[in-house]
C-alpha atoms as an extended CHARMM CRD file, in Angstrom:
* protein
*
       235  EXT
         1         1  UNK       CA            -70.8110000000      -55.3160000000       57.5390000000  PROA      1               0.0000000000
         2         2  UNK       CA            -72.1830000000      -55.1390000000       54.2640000000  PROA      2               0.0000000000
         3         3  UNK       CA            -74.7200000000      -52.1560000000       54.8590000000  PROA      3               0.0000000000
         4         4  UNK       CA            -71.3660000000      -50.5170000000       56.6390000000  PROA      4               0.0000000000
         5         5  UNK       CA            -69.2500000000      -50.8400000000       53.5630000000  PROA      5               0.0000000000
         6         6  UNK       CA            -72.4630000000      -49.1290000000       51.4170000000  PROA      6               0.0000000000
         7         7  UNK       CA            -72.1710000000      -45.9680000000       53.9180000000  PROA      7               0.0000000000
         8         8  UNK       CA            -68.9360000000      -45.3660000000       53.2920000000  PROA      8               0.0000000000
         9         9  UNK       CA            -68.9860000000      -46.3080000000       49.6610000000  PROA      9               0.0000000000
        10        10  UNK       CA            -72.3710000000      -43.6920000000       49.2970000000  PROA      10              0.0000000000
        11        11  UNK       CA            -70.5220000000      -41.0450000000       51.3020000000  PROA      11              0.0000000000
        12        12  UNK       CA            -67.0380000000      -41.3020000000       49.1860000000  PROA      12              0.0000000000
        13        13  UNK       CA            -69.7430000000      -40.6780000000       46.3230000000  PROA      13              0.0000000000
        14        14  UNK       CA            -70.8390000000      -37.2630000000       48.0010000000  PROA      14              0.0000000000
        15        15  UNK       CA            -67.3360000000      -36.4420000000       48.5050000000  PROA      15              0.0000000000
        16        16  UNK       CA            -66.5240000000      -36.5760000000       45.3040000000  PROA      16              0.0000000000
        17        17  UNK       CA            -68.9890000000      -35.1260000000       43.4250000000  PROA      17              0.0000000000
        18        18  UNK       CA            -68.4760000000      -31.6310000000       45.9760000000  PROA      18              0.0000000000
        19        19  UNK       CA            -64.9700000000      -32.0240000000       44.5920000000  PROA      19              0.0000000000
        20        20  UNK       CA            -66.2100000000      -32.0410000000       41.2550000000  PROA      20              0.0000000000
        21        21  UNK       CA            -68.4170000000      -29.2880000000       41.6800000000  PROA      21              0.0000000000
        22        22  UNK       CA            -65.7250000000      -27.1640000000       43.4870000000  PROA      22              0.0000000000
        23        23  UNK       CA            -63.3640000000      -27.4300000000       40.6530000000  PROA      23              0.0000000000
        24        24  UNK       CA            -65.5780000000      -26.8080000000       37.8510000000  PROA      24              0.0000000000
        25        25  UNK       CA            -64.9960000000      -23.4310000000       36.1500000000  PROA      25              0.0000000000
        26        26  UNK       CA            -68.3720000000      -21.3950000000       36.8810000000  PROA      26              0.0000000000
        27        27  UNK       CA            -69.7980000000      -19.5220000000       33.6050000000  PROA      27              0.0000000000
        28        28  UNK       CA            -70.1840000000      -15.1980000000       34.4400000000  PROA      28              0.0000000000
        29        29  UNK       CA            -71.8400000000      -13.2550000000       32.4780000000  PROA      29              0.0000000000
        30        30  UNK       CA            -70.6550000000      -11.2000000000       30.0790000000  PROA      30              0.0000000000
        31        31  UNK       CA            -71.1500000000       -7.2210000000       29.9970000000  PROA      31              0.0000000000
        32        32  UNK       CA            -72.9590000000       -7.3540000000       27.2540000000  PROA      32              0.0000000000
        33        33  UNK       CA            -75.2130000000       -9.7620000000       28.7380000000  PROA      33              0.0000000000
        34        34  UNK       CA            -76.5530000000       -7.6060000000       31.6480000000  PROA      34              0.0000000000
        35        35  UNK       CA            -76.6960000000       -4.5350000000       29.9390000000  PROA      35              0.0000000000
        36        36  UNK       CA            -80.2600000000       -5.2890000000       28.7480000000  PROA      36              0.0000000000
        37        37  UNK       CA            -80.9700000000       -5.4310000000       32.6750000000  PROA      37              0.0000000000
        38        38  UNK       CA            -77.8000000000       -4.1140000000       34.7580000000  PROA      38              0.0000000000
        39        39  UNK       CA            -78.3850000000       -6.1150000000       38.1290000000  PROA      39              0.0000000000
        40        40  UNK       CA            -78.8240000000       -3.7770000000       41.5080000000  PROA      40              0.0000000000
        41        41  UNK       CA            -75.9300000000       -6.1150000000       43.1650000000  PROA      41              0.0000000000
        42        42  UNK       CA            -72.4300000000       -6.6710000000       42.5280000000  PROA      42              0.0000000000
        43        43  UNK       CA            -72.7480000000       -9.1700000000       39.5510000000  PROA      43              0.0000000000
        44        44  UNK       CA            -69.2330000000      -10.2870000000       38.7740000000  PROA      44              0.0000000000
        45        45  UNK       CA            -68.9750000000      -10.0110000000       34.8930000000  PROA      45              0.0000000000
        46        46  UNK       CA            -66.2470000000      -11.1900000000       32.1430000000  PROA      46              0.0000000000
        47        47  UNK       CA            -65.0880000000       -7.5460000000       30.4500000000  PROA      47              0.0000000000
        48        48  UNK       CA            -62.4890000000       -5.8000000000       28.3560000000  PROA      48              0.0000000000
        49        49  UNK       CA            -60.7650000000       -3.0830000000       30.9030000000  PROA      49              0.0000000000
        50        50  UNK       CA            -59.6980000000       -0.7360000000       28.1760000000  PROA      50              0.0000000000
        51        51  UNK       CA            -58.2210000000        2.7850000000       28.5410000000  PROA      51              0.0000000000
        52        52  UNK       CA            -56.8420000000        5.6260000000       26.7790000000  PROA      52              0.0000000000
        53        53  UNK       CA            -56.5570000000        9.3900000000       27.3010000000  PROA      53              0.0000000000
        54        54  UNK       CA            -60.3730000000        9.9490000000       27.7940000000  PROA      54              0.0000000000
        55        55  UNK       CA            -60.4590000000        7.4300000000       31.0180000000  PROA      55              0.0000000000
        56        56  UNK       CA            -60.9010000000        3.6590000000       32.0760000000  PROA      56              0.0000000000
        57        57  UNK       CA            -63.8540000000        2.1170000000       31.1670000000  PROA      57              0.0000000000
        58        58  UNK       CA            -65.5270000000       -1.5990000000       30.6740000000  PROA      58              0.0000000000
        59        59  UNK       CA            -65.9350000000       -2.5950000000       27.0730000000  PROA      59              0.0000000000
        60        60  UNK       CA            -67.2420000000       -6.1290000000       25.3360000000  PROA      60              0.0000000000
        61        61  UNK       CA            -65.9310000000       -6.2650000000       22.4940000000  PROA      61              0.0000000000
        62        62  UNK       CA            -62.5450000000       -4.5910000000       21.1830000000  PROA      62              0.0000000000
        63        63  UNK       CA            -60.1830000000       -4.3660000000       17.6220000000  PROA      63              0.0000000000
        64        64  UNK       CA            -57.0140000000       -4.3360000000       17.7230000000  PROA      64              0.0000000000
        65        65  UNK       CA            -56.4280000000       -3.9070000000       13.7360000000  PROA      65              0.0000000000
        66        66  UNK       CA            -56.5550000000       -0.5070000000       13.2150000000  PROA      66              0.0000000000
        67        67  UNK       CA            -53.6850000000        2.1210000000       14.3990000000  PROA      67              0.0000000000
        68        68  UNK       CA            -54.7510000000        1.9010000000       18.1700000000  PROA      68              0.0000000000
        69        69  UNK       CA            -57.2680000000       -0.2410000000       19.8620000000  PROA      69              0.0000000000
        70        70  UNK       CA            -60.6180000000        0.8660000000       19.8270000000  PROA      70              0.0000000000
        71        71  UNK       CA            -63.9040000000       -0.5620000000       21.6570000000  PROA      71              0.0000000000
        72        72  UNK       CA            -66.4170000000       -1.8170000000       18.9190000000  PROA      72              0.0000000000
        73        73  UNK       CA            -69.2990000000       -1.0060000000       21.3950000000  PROA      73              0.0000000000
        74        74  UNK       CA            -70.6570000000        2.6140000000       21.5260000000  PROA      74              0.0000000000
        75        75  UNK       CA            -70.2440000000        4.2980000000       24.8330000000  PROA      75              0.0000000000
        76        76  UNK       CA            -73.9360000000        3.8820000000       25.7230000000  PROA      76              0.0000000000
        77        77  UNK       CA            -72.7150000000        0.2190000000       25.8670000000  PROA      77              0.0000000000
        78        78  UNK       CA            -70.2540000000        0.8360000000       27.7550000000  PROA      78              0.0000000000
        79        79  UNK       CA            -69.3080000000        1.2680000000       31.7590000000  PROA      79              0.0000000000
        80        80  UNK       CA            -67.4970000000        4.4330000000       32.7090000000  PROA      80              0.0000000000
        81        81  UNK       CA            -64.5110000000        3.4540000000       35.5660000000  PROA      81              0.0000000000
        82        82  UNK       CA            -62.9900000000        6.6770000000       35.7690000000  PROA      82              0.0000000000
        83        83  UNK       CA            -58.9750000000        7.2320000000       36.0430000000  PROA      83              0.0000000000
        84        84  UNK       CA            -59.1210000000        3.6400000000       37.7670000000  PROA      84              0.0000000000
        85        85  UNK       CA            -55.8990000000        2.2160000000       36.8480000000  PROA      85              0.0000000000
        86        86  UNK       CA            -55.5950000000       -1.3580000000       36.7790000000  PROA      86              0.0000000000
        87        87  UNK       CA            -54.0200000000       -3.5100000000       39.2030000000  PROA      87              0.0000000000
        88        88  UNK       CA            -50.4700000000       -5.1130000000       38.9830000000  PROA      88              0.0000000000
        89        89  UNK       CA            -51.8220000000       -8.1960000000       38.6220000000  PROA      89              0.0000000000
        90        90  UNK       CA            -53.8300000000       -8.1120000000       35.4960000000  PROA      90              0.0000000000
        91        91  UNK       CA            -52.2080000000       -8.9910000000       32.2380000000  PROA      91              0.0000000000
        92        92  UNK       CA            -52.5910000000       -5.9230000000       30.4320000000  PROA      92              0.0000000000
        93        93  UNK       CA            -51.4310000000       -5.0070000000       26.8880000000  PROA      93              0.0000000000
        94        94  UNK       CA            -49.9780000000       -1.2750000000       25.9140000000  PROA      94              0.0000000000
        95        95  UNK       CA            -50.2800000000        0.1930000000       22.4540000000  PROA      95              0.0000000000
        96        96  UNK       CA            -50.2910000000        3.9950000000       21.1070000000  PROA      96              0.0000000000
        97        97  UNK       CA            -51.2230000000        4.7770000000       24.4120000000  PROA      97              0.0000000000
        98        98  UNK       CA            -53.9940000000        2.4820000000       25.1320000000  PROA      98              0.0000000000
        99        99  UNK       CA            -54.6100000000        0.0660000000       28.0090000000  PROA      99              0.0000000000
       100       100  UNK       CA            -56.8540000000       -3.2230000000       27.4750000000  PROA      100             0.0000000000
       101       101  UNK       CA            -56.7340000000       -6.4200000000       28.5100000000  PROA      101             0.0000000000
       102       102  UNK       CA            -59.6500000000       -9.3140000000       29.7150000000  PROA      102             0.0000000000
       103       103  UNK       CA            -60.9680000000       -9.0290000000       32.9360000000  PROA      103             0.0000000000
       104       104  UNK       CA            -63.4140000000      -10.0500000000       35.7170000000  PROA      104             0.0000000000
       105       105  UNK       CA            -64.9380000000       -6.9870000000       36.6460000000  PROA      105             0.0000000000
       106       106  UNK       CA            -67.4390000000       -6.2030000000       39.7260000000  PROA      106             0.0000000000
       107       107  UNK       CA            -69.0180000000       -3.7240000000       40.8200000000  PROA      107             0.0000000000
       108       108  UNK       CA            -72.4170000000       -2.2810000000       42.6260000000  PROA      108             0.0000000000
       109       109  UNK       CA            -74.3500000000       -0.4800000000       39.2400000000  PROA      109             0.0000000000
       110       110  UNK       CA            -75.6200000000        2.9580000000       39.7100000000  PROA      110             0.0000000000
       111       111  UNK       CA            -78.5740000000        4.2260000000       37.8720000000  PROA      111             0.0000000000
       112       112  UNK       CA            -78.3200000000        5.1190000000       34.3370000000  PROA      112             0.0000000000
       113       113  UNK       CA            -77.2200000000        8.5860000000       34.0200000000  PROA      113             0.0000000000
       114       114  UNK       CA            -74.8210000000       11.1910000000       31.9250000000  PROA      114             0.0000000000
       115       115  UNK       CA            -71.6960000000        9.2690000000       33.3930000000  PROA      115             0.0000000000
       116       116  UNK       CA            -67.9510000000       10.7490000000       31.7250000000  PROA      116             0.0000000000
       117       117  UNK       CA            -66.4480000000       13.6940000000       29.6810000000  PROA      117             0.0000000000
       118       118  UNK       CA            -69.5960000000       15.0810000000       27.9640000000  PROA      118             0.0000000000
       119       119  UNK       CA            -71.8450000000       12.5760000000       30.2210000000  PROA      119             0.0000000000
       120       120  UNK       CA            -71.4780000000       10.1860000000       27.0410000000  PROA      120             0.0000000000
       121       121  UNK       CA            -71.5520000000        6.8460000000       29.0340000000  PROA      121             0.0000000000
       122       122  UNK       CA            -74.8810000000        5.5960000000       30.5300000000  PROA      122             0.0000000000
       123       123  UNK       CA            -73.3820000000        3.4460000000       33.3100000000  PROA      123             0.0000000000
       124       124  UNK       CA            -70.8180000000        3.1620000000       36.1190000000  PROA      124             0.0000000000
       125       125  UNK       CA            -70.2750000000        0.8590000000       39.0820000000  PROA      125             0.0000000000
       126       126  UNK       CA            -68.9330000000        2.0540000000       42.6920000000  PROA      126             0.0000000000
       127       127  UNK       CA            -66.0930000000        0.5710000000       44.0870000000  PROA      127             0.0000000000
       128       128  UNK       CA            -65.0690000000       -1.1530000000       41.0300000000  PROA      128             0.0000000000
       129       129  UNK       CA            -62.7690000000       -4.3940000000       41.3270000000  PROA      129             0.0000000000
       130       130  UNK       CA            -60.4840000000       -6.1460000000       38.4950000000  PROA      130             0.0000000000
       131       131  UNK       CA            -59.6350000000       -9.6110000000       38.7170000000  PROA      131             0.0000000000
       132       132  UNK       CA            -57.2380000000      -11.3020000000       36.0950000000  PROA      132             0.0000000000
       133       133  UNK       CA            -59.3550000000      -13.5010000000       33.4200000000  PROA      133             0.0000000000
       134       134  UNK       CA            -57.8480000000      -17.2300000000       33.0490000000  PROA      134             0.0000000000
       135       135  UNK       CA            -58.1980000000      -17.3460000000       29.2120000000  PROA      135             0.0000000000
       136       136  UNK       CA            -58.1890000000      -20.9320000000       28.1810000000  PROA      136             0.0000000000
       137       137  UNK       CA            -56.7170000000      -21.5280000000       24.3370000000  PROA      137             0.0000000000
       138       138  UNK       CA            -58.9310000000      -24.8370000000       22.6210000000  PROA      138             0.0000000000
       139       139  UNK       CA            -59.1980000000      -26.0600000000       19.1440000000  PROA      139             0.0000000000
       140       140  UNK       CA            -62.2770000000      -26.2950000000       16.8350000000  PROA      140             0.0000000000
       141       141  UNK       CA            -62.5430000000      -30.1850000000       17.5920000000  PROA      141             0.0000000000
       142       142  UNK       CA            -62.2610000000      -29.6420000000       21.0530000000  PROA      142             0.0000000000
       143       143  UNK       CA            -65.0970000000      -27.0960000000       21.0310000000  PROA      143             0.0000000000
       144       144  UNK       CA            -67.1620000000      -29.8940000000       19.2030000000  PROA      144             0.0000000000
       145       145  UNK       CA            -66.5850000000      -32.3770000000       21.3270000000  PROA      145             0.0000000000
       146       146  UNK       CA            -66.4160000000      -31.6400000000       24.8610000000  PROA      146             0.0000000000
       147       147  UNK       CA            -69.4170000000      -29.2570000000       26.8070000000  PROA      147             0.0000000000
       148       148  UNK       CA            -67.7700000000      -27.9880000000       29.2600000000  PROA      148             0.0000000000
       149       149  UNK       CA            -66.5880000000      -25.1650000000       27.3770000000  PROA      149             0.0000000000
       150       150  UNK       CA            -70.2990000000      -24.0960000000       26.7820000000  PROA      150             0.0000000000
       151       151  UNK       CA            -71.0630000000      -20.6070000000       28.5420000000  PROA      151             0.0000000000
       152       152  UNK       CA            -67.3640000000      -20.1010000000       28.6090000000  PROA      152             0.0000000000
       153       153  UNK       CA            -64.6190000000      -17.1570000000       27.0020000000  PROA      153             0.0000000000
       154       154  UNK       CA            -62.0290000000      -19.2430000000       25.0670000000  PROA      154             0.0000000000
       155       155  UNK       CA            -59.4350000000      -18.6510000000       22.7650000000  PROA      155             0.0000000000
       156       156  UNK       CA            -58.4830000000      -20.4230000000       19.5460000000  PROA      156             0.0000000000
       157       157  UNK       CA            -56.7810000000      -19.9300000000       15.8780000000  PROA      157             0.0000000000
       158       158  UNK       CA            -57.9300000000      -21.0140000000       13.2740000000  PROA      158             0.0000000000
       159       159  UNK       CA            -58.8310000000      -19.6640000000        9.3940000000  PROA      159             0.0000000000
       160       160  UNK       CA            -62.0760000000      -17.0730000000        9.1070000000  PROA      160             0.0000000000
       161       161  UNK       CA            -64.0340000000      -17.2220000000        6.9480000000  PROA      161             0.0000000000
       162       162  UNK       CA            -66.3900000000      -14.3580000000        5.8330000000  PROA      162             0.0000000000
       163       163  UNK       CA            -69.1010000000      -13.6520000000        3.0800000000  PROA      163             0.0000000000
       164       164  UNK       CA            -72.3100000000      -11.9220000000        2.7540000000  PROA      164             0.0000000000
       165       165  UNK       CA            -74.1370000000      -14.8860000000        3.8390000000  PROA      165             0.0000000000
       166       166  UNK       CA            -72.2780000000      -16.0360000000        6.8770000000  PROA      166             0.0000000000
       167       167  UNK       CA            -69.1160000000      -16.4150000000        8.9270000000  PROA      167             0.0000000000
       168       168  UNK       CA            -66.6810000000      -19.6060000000        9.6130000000  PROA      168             0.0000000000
       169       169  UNK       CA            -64.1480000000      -20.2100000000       11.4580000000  PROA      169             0.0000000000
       170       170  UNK       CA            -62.2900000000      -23.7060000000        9.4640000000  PROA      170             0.0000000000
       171       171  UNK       CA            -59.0220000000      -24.8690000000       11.3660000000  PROA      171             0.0000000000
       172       172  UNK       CA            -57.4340000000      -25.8050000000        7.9100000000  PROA      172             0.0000000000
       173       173  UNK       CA            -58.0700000000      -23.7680000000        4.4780000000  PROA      173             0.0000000000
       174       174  UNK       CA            -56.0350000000      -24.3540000000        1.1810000000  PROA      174             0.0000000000
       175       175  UNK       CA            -55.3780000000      -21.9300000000       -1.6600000000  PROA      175             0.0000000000
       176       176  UNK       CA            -58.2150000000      -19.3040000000       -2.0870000000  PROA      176             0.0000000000
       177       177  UNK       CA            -59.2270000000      -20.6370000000        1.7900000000  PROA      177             0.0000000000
       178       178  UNK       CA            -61.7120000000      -23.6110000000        0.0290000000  PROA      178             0.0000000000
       179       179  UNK       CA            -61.5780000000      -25.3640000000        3.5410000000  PROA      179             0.0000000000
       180       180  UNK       CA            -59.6250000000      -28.4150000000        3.7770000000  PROA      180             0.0000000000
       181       181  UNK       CA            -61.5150000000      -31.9110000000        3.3060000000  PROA      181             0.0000000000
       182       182  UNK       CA            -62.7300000000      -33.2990000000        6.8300000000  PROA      182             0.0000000000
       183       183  UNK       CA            -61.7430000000      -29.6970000000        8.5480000000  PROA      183             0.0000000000
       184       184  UNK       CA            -63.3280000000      -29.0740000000       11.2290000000  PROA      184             0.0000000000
       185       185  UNK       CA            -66.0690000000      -26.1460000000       11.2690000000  PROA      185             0.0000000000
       186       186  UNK       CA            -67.5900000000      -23.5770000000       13.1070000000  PROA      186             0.0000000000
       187       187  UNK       CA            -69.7030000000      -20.8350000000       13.1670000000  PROA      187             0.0000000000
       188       188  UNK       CA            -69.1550000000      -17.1470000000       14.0200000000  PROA      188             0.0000000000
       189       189  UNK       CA            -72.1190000000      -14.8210000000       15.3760000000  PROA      189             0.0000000000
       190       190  UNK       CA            -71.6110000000      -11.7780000000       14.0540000000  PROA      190             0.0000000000
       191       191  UNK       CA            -68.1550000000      -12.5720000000       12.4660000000  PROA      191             0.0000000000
       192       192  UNK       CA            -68.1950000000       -9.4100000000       10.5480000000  PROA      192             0.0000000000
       193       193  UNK       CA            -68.3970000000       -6.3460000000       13.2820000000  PROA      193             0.0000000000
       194       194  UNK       CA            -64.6280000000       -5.8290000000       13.1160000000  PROA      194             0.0000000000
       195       195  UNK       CA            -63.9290000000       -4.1920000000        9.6310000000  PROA      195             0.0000000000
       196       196  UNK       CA            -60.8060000000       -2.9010000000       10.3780000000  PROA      196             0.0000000000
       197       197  UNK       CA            -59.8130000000       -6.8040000000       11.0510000000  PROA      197             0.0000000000
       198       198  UNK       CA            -61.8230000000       -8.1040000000        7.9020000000  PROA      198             0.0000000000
       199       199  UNK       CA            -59.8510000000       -5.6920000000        6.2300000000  PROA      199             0.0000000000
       200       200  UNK       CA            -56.3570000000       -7.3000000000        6.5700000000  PROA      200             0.0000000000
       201       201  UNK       CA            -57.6330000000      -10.8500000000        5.2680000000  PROA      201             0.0000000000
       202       202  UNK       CA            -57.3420000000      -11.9670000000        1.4410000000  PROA      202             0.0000000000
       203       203  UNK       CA            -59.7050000000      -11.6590000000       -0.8620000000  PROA      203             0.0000000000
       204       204  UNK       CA            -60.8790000000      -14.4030000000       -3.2510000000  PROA      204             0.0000000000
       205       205  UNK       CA            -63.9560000000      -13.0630000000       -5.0650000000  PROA      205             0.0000000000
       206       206  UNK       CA            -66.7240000000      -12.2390000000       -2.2880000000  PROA      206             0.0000000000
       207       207  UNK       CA            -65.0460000000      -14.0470000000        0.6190000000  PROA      207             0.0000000000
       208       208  UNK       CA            -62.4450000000      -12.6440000000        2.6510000000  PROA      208             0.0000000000
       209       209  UNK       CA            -60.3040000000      -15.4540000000        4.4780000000  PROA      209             0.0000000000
       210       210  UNK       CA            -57.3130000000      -15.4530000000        6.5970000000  PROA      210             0.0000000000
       211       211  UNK       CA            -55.6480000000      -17.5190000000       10.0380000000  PROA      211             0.0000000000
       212       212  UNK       CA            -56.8310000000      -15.5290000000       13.0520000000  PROA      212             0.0000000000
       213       213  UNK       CA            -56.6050000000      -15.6750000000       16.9450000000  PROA      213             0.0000000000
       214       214  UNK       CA            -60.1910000000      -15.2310000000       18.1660000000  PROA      214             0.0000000000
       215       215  UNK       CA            -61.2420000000      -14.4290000000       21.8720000000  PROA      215             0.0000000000
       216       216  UNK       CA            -64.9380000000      -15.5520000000       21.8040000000  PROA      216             0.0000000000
       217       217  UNK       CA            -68.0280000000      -16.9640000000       24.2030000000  PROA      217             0.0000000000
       218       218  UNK       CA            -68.8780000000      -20.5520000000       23.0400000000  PROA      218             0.0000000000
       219       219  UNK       CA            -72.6460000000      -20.5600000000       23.0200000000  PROA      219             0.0000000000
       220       220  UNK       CA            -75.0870000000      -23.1910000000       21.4610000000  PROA      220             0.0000000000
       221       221  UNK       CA            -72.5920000000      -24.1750000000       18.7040000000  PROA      221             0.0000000000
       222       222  UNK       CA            -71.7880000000      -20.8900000000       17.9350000000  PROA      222             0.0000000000
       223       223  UNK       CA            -68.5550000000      -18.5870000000       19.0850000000  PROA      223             0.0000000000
       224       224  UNK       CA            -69.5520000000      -14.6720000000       19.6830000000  PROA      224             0.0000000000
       225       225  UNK       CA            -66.4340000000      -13.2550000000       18.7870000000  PROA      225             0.0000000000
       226       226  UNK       CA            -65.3110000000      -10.6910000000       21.5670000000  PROA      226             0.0000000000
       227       227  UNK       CA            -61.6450000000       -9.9540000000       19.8670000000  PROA      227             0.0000000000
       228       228  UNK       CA            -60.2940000000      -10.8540000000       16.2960000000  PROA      228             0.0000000000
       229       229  UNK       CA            -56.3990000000      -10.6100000000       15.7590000000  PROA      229             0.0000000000
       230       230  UNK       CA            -55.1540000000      -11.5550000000       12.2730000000  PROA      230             0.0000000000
       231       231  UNK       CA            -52.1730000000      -13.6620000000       12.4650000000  PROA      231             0.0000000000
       232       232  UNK       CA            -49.1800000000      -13.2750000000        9.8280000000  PROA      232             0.0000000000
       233       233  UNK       CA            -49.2320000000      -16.9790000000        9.0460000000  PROA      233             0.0000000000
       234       234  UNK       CA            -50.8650000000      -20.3630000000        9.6900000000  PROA      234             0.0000000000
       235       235  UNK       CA            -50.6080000000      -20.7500000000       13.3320000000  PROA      235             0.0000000000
């Protein structure tokens, strides 16, 4: 009786950690990620789809804070779609003629080539498919605290941070953005590629600070910001 009640006890185990396992959100890759090494399968891979009058292409990182969007990756870093248009489904944004919005993207890679108008991009894939990107919006503390999110795109607001020396994101600043006592901190890897969006922060000697939204890849304690947007106010 006893060693009966231990099967079935050991096998609800199993059951549920499949379920667990099942329903845990898998970390892809980024674009930027394989480009070192672009794989000779179809890798699915997390990606901007952005397009504008030259043609659809994959892009990691975007700004948003100049007159149009524009890709923050030359096109050598960059993978040429085409006049693909993007499916129904996606949640894609329109401005001054531009199409962009976050995307799983997969493909098979062809070899690097002359790939575009003026064979300016270096890759392509064949038979390219777009799948809508579930962004999930966290807070700094949240990010601290829980490691799930590690390997994963996330968004969040919060103040930035910037100086010479490094880049922060703080989720509560006071005048001249001195962080609030016991705010909660983080670092930003290369929190100062978008100028246009440093641009349209305040200035308080040689920081510039102002609330953002921040589409980023949580990573070892760190968030690689893949899309800054300055917000108009304290979110």
């Amino acid at each position: 009786m006893h060693s009966m009640k231990r099967k079935h006890l050991f096998a609800l185990f199993i059951s549920l950690l499949w379920v667990s396992a099942c329903s845990s959100t898998p970390s892809l890759p980024l674009l930027a990620e394989l480009l070192p090494g672009p794989p000779a399968y179809s890798q699915p891979m997390v990606a901007f789809f952005y397009r504008d009058e030259q043609g659809a292409r994959l892009v990691s990182h975007i700004s948003v804070s100049a007159e149009r969007p524009l890709p923050l990756d030359p096109p050598a870093q960059q993978v040429w779609l085409g006049g693909l248009d993007p499916p129904p489904e996606l949640v894609i944004r329109e401005v001054d003629g531009v199409q962009y919005g976050l995307v799983i993207a997969q493909g098979v890679w062809r070899s690097a080539g002359n790939y575009g108008p003026g064979g300016a991009w270096l890759y392509t894939i064949e038979t390219p498919s777009l799948q809508p990107f579930n962004l999930v919006e966290v807070e700094l503390k949240q990010l601290l605290a829980d490691n799930r999110y590690e390997g994963q795109v996330v968004t969040t607001r919060a103040a930035l941070l910037v100086s010479s020396s490094t880049s922060l994101l703080v989720d509560l600043i006071g005048p001249g953005g001195v962080p609030a006592a016991n705010a909660y901190q983080i670092k930003l890897r290369n929190g100062d590629r978008d100028q246009a969006a440093l641009a349209r922060l305040q200035v308080s000697g040689a920081v510039r600070y102002g609330y953002v939204e921040v589409i980023g890849l949580w990573k070892r304690g760190q968030l690689e910001p893949l899309l800054i947007s300055p917000l108009p106010q304290a979110p």
